[in-house]
MIDOSE-1310 file (N, C-alpha, C; in nm, 2 decimals, decimal comma, always signed):
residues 268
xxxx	-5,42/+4,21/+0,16/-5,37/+4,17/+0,04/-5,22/+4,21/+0,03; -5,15/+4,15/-0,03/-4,98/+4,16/-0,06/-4,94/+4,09/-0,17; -4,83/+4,14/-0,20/-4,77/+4,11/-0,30/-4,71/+3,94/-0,30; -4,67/+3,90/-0,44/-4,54/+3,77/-0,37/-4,45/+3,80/-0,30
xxxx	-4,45/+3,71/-0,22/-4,29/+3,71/-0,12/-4,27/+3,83/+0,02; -4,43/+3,92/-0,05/-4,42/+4,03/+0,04/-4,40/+4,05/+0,24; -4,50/+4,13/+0,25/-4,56/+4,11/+0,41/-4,62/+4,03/+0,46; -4,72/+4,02/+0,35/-4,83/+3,96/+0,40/-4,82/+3,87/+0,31
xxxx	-4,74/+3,79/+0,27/-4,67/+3,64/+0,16/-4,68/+3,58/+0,35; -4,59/+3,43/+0,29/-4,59/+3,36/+0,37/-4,46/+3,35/+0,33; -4,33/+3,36/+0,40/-4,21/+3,36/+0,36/-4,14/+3,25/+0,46; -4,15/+3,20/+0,60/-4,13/+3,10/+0,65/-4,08/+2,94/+0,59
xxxx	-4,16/+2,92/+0,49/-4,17/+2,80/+0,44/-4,05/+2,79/+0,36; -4,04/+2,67/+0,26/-3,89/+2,64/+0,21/-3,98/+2,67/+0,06; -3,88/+2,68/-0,02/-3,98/+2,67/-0,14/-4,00/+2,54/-0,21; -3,94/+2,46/-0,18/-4,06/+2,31/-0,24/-4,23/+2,34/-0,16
xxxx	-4,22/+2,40/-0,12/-4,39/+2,42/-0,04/-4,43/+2,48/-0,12; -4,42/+2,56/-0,22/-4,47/+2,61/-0,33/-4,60/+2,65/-0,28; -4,61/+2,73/-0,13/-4,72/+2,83/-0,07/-4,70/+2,97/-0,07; -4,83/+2,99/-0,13/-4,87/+3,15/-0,09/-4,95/+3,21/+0,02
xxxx	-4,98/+3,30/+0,07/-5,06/+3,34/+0,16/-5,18/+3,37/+0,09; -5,33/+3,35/+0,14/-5,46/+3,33/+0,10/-5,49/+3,50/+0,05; -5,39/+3,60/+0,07/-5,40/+3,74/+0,01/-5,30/+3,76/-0,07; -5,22/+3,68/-0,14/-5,16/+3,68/-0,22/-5,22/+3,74/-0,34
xxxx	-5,15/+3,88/-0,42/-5,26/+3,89/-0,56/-5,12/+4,00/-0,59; -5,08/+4,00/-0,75/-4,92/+4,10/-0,83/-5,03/+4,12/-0,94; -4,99/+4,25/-0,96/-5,05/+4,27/-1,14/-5,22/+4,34/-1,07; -5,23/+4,46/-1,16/-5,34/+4,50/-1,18/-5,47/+4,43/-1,18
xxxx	-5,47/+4,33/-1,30/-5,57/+4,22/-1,29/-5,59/+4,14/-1,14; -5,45/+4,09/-1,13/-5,49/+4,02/-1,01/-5,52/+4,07/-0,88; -5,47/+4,16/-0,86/-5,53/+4,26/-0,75/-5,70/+4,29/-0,77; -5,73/+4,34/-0,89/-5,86/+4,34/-0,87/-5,94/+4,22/-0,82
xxxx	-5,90/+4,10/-0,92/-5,96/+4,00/-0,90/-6,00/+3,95/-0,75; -5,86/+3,94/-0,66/-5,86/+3,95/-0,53/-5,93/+4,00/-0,44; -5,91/+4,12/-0,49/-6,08/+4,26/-0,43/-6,17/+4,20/-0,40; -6,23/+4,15/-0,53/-6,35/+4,16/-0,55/-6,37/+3,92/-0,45
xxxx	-6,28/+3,90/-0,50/-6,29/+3,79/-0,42/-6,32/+3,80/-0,25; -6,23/+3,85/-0,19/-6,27/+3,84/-0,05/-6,35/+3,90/-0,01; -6,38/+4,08/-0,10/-6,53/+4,08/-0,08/-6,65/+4,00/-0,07; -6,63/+3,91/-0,18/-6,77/+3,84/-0,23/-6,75/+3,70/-0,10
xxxx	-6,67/+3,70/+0,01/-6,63/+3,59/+0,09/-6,69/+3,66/+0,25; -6,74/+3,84/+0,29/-6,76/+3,89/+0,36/-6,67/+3,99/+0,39; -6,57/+4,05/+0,32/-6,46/+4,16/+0,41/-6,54/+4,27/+0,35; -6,56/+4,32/+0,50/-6,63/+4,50/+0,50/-6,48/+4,62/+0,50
xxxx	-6,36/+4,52/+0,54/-6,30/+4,64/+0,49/-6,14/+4,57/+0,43; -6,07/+4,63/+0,32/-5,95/+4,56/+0,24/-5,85/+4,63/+0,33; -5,75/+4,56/+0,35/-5,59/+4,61/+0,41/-5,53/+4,54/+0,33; -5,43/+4,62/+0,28/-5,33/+4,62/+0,22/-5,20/+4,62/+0,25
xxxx	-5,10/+4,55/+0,20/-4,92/+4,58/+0,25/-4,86/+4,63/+0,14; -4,83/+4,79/+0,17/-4,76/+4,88/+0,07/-4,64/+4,86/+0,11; -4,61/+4,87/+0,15/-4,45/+4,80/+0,22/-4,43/+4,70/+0,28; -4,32/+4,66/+0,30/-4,27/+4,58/+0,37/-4,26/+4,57/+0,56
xxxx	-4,26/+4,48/+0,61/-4,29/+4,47/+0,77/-4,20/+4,41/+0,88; -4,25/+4,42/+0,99/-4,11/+4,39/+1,09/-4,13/+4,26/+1,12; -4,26/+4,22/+1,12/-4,27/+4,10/+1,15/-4,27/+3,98/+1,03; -4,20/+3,99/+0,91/-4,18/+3,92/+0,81/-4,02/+3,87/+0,80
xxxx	-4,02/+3,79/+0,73/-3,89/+3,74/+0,71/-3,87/+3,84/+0,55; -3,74/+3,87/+0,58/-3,64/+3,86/+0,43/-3,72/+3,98/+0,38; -3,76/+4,09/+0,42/-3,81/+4,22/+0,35/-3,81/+4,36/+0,46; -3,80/+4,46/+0,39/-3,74/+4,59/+0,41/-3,86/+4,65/+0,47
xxxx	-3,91/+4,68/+0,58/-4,01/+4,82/+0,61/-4,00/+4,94/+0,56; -3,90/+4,98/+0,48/-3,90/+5,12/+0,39/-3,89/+5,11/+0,31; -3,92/+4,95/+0,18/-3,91/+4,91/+0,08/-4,08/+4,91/+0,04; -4,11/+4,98/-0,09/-4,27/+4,96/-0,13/-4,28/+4,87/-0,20
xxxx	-4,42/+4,79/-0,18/-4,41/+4,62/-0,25/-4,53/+4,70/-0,34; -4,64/+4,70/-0,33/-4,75/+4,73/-0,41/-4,69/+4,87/-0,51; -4,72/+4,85/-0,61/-4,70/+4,97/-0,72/-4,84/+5,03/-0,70; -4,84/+5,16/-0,76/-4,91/+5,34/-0,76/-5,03/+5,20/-0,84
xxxx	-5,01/+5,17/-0,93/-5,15/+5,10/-0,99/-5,18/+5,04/-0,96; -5,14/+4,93/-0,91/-5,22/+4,82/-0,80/-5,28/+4,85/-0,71; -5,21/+4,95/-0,62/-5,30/+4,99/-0,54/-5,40/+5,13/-0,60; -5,40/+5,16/-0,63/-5,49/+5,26/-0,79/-5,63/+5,13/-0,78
xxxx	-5,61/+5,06/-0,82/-5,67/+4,90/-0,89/-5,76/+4,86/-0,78; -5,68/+4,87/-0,64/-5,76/+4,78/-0,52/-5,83/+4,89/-0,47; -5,82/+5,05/-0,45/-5,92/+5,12/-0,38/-6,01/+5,13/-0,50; -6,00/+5,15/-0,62/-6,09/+5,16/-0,68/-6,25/+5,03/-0,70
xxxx	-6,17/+4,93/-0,66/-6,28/+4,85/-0,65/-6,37/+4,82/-0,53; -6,23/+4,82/-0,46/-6,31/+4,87/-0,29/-6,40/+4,96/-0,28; -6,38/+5,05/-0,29/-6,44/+5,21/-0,32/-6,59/+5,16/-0,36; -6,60/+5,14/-0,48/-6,67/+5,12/-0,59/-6,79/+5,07/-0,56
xxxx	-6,72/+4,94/-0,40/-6,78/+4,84/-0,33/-6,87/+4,90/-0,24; -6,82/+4,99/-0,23/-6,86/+5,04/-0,05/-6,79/+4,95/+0,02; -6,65/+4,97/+0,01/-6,52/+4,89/+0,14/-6,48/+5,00/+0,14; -6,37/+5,04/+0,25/-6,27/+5,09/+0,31/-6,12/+5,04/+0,24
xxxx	-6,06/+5,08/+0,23/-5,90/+5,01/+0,25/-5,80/+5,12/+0,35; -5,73/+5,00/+0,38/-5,66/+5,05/+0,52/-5,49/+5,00/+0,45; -5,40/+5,07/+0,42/-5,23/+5,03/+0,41/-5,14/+5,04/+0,51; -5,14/+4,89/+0,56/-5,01/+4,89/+0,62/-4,87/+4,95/+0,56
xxxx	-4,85/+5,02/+0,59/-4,69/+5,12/+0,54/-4,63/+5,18/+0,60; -4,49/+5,11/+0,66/-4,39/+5,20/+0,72/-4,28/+5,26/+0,65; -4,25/+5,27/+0,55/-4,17/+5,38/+0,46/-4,26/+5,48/+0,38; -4,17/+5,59/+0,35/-4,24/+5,66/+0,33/-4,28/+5,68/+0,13
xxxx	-4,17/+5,61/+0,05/-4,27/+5,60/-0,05/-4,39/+5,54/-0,10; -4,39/+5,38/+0,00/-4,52/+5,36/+0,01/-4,59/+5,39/+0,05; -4,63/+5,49/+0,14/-4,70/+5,61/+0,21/-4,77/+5,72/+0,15; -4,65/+5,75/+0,06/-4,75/+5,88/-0,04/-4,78/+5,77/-0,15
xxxx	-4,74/+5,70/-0,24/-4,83/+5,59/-0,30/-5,01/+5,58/-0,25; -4,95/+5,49/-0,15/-5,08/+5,44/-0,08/-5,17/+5,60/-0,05; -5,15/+5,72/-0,04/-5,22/+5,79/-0,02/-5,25/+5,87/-0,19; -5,16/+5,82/-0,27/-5,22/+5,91/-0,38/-5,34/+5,83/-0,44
xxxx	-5,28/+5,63/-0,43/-5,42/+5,60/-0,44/-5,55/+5,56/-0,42; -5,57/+5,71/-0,31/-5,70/+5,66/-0,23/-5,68/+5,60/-0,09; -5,64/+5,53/-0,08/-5,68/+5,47/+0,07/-5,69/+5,56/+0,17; -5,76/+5,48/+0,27/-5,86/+5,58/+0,35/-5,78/+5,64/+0,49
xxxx	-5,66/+5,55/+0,52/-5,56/+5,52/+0,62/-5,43/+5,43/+0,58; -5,33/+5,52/+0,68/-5,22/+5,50/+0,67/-5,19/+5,37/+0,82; -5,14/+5,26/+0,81/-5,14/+5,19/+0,94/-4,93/+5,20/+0,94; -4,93/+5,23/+1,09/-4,84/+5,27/+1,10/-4,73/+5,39/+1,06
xxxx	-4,67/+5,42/+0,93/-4,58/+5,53/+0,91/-4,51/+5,59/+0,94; -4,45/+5,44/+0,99/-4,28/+5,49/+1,09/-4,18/+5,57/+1,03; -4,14/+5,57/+0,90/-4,09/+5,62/+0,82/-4,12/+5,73/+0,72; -4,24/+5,79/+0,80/-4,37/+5,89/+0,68/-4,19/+6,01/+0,70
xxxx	-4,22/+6,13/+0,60/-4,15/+6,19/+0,51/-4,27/+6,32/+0,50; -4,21/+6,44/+0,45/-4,27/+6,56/+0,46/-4,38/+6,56/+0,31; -4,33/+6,53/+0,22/-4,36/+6,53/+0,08/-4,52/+6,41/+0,13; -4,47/+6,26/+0,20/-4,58/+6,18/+0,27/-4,69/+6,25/+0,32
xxxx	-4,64/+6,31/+0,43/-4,76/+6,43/+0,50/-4,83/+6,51/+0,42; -4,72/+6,61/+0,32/-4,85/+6,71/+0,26/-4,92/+6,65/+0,11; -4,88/+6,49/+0,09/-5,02/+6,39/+0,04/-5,12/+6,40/+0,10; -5,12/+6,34/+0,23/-5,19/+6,31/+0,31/-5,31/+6,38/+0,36
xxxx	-5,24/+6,51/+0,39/-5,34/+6,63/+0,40/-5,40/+6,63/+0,33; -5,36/+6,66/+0,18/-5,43/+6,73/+0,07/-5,46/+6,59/+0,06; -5,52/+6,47/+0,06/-5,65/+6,37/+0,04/-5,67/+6,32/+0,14; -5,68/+6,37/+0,23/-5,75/+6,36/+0,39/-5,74/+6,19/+0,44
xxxx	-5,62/+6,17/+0,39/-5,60/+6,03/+0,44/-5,55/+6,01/+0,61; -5,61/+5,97/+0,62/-5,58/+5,95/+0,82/-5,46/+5,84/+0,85; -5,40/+5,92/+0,95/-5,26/+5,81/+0,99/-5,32/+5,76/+1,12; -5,29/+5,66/+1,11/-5,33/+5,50/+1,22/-5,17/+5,49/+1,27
xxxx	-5,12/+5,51/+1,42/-5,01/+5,49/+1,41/-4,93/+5,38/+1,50; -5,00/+5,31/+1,57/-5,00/+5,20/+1,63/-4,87/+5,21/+1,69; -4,84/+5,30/+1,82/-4,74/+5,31/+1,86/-4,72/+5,21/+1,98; -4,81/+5,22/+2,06/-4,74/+5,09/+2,17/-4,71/+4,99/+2,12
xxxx	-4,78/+4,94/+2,01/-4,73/+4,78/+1,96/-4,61/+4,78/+1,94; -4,48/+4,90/+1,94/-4,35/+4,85/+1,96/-4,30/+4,87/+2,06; -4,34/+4,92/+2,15/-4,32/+4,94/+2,33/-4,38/+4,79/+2,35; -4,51/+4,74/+2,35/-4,50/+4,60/+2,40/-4,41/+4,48/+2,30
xxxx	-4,41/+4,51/+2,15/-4,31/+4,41/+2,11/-4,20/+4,40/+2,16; -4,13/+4,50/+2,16/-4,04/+4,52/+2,21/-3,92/+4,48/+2,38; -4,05/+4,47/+2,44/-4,05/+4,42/+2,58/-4,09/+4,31/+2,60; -4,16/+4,18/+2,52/-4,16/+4,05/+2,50/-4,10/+4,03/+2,39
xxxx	-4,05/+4,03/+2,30/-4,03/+3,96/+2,20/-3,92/+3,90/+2,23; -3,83/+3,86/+2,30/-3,70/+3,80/+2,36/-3,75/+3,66/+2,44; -3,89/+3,68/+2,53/-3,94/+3,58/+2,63/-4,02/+3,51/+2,51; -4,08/+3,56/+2,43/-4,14/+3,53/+2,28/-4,10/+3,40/+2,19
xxxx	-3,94/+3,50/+2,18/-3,86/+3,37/+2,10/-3,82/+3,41/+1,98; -3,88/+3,58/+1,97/-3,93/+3,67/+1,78/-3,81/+3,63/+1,80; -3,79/+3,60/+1,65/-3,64/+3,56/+1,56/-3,58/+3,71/+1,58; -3,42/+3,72/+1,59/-3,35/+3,84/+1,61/-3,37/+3,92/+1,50
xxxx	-3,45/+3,88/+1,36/-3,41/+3,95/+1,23/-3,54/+4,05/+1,27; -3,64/+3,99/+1,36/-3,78/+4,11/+1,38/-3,78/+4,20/+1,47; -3,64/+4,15/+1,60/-3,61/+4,24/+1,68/-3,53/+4,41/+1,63; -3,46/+4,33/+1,53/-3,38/+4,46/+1,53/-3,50/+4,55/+1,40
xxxx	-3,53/+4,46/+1,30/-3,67/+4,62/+1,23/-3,79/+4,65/+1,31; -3,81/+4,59/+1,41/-3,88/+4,66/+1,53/-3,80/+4,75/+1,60; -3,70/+4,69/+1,67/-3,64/+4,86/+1,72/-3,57/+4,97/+1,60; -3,57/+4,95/+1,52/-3,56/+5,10/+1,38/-3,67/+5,14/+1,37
xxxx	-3,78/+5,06/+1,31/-3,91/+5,15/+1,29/-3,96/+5,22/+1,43; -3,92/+5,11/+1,58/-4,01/+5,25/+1,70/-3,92/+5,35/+1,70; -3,75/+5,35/+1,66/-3,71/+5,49/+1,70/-3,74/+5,58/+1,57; -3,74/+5,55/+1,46/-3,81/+5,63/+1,33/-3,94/+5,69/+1,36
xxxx	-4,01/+5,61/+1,43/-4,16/+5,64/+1,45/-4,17/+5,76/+1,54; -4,07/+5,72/+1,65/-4,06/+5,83/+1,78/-4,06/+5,94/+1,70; -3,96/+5,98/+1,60/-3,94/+6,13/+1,59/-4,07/+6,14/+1,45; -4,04/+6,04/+1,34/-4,15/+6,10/+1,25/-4,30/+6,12/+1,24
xxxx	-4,38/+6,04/+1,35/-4,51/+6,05/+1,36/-4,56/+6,19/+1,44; -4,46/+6,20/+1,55/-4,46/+6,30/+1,63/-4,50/+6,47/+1,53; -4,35/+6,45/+1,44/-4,37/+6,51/+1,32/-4,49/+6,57/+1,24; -4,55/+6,44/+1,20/-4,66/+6,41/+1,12/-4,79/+6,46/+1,22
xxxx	-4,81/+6,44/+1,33/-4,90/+6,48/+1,41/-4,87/+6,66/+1,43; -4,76/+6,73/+1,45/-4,76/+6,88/+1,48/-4,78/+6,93/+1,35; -4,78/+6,86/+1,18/-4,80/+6,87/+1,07/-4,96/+6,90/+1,03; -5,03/+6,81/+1,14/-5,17/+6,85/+1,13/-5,24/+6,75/+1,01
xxxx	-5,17/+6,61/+1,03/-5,23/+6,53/+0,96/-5,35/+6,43/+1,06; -5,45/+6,43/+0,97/-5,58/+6,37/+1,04/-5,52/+6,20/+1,09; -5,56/+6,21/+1,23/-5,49/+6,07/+1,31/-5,60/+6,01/+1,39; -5,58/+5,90/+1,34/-5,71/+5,78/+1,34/-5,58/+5,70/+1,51
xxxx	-5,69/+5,62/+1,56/-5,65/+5,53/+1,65/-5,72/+5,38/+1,63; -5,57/+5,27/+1,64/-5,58/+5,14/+1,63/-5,47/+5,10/+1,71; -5,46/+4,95/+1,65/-5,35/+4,84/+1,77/-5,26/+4,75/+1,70; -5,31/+4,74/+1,49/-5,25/+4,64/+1,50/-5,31/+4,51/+1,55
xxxx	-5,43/+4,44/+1,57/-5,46/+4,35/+1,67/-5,44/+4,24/+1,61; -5,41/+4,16/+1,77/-5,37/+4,10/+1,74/-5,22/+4,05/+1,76; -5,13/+4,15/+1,71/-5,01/+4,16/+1,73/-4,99/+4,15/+1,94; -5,04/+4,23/+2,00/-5,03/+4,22/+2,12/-5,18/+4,21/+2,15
xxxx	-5,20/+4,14/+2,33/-5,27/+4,08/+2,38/-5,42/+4,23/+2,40; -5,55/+4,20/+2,32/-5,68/+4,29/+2,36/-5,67/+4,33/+2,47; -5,69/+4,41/+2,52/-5,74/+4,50/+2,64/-5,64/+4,60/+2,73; -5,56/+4,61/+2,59/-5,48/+4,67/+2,62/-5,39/+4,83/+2,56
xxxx	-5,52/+4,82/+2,45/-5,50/+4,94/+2,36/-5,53/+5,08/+2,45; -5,55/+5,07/+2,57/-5,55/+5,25/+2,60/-5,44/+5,30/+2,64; -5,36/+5,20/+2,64/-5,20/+5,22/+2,67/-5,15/+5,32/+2,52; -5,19/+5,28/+2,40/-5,19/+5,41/+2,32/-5,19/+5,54/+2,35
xxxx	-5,26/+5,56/+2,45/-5,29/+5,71/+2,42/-5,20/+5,84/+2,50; -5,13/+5,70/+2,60/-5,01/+5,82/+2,64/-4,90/+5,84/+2,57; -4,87/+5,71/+2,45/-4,76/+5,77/+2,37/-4,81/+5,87/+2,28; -4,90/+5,85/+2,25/-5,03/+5,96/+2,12/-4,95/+6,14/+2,20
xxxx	-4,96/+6,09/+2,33/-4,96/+6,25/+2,40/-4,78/+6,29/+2,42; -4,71/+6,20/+2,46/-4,55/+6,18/+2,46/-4,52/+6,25/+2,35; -4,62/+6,20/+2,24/-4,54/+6,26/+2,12/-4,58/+6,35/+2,03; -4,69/+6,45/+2,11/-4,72/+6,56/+2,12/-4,89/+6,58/+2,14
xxxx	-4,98/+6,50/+2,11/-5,14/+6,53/+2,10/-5,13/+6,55/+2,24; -5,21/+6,64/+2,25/-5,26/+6,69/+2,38/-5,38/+6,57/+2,43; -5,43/+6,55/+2,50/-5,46/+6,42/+2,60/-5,63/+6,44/+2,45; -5,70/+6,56/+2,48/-5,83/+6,56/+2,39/-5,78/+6,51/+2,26
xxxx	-5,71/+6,57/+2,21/-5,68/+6,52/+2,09/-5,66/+6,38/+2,07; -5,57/+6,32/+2,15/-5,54/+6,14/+2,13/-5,70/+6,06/+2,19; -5,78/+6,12/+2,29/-5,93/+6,01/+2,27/-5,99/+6,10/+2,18; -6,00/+6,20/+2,07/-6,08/+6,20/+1,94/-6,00/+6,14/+1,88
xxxx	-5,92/+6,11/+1,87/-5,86/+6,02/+1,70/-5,95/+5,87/+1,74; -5,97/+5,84/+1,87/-6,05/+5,70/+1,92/-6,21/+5,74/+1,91; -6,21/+5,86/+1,92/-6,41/+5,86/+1,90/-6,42/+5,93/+1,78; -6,42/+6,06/+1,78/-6,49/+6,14/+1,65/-6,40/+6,09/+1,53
xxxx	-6,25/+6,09/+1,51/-6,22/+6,06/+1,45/-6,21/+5,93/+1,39; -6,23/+5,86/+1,45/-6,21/+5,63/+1,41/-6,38/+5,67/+1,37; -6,45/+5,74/+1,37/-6,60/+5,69/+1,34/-6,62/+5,76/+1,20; -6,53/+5,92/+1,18/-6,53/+5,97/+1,04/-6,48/+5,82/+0,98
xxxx	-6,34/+5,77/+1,00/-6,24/+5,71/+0,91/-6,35/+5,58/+0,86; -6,43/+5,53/+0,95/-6,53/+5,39/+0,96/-6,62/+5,47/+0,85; -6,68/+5,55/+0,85/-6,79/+5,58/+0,77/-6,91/+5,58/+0,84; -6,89/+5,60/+0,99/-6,98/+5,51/+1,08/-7,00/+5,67/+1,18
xxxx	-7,02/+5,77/+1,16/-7,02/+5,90/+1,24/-7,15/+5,91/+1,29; -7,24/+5,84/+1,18/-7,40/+5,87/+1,23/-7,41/+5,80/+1,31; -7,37/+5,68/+1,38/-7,37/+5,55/+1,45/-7,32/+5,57/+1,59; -7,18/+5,65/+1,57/-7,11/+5,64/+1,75/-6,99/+5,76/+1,67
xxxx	-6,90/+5,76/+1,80/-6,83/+5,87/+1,80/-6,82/+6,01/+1,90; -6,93/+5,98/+1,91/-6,96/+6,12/+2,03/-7,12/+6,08/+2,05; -7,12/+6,19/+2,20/-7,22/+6,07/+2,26/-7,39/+6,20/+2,21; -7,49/+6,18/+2,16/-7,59/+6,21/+2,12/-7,73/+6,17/+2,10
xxxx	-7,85/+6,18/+2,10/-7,93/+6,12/+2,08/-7,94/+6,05/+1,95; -7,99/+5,95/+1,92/-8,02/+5,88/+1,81/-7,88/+5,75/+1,81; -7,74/+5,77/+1,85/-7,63/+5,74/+1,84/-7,68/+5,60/+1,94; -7,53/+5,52/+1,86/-7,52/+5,40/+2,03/-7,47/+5,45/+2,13
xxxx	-7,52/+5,38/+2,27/-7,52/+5,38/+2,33/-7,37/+5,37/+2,43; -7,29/+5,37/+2,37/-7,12/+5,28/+2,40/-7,08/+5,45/+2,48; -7,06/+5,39/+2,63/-6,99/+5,49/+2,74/-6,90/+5,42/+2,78; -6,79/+5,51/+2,86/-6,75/+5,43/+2,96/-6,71/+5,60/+3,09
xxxx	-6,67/+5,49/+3,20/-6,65/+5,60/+3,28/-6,50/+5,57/+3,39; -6,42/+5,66/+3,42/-6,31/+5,65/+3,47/-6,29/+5,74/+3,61; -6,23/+5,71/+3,71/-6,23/+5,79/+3,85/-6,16/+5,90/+3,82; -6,15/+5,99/+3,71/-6,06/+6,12/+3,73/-6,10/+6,19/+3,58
xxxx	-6,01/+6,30/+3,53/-6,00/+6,35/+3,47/-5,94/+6,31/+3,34; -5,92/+6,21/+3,25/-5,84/+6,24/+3,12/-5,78/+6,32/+3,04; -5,80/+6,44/+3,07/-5,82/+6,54/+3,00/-5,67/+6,59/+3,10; -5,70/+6,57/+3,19/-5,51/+6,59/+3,32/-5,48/+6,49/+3,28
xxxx	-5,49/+6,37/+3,29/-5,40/+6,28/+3,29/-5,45/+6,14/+3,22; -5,38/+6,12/+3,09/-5,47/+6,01/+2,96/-5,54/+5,89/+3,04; -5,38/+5,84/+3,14/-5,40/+5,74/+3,16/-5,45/+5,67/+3,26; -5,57/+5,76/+3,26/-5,67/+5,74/+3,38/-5,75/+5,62/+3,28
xxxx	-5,72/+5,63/+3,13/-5,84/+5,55/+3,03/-5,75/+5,40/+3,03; -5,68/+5,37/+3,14/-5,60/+5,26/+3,11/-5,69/+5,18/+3,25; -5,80/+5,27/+3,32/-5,85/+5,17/+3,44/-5,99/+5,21/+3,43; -6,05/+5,17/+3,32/-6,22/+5,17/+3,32/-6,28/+5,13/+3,43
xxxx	-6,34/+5,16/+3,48/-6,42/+5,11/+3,57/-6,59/+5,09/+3,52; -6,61/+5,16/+3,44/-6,77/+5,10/+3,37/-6,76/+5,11/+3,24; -6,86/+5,02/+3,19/-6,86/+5,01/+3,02/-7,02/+4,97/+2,98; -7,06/+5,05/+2,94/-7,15/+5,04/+2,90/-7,18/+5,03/+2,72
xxxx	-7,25/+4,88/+2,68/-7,26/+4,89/+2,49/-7,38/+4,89/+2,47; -7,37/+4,96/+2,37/-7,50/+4,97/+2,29/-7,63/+4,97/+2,43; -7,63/+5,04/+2,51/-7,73/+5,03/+2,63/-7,70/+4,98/+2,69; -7,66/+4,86/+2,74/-7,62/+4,73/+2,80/-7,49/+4,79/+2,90
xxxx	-7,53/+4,80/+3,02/-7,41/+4,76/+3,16/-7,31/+4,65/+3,10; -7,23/+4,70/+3,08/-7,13/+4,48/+3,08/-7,00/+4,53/+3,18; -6,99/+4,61/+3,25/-6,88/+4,65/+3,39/-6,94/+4,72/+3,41; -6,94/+4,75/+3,53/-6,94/+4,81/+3,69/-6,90/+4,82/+3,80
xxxx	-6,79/+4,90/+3,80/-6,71/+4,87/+3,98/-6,75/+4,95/+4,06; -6,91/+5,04/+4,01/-6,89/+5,07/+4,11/-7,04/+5,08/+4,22; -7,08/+4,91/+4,18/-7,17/+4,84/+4,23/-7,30/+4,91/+4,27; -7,34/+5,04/+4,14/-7,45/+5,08/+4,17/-7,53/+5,08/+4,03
């Protein structure tokens, strides 16, 4: 959900097209209404754009689009629902916003701020920081075609990110792991976890923000997250250590779901 004209608007178009994007919702009312709409359509979980984005036309990544009540308006109904909400936000007033009102995660927070962090803490909101997605944007977006206007707030927000997430993680804020998907090509998210470590998590710490911690943020702890009896069955297994070296999790060699073999290289 976004604002007009926002992130998640549809800003491309001319305006005789007189289009919005299908999460378009301004105003308390209408935010709710929207809630409760794509709920009642199947979404198990609301994402939100509290700011502005790199991949938009004509808007600021450290400009906040959703106001303290709107988004006040949309966790509460979510909530209410038994949904999640997740805020896209790379500045940092939309940051402590989106954490004062409830949301469960911070996506991104290139721009997070000290005052941002000790919100954060004190309402156990988890930062999602989706760092490779500007290491790969970054390195195609030229063969791509990205308009020059998303190249250059892509390279601001990864060098803001470099120093402030880093930040935000020796701060001791609870750090969830995601991709962004979508944005770059599936099967390629364990490339995360060496920047997670670059920019300071120690190798355990960046695969718990991927197991124990993504299963607190889900609501889903009783289910997976660490491996137990009663739990799914979802392993995988790699030729080394992770724990020395992350990016051993970047060459699975077995996967096992919910019970189920679906790889094996190592044909036994």
């Amino acid at each position: 959900l976004g604002i007009t004209g926002g992130h998640c608007d549809e800003n491309l178009l001319p305006y005789e097209f007189h289009y919005s994007g299908e999460g378009v919702a301004d105003g308390v009312e209408g935010v709710q209404r929207k809630t409760r709409e794509v709920i009642k359509y199947g979404a198990d979980l609301i994402k939100i754009c509290a700011t502005g984005g790199v991949l938009s036309h004509g808007d600021n990544p450290q400009a906040s689009q959703y106001t303290l009540e709107e988004m006040k308006a949309i966790v509460a109904d979510a909530h209410r629902l038994g949904r999640k909400v997740a805020a896209h936000a790379h500045g940092a007033q939309g940051i402590l916003w989106a954490s004062q009102a409830g949301v469960d995660s911070i996506e991104h927070g290139s721009y997070i701020d000290d005052a941002a962090i000790a919100e954060m803490k004190k309402n156990g909101t988890y930062l999602v920081p989706t760092l490779y997605l500007a290491d790969w944007f970054l390195a195609n977006a030229e063969q791509l075609h990205v308009p020059a206007e998303y190249i250059a707030k892509g390279r601001a927000a990864m060098s803001a990110a470099r120093k402030n997430v880093g930040h935000a993680f020796s701060s001791g804020v609870k750090v969830g792991f995601g991709t962004d998907a979508a944005v770059y090509p599936h099967g390629l998210n364990a490339h995360e976890f060496a920047v997670m470590v670059k920019l300071g998590l120690t190798p355990l710490q960046a695969i718990q923000s991927a197991t124990v911690n993504d299963a607190d943020l889900l609501g889903w702890s009783d289910k997976i997250g660490t491996i137990e009896p009663g739990k799914w069955a979802d392993l995988i297994a790699v030729d080394g250590d992770p724990l020395q070296d992350v990016t051993m999790l970047e060459r699975v060699k077995f996967v096992m779901k919910g019970g189920d073999v679906v790889k094996n290289e190592y044909g036994k």
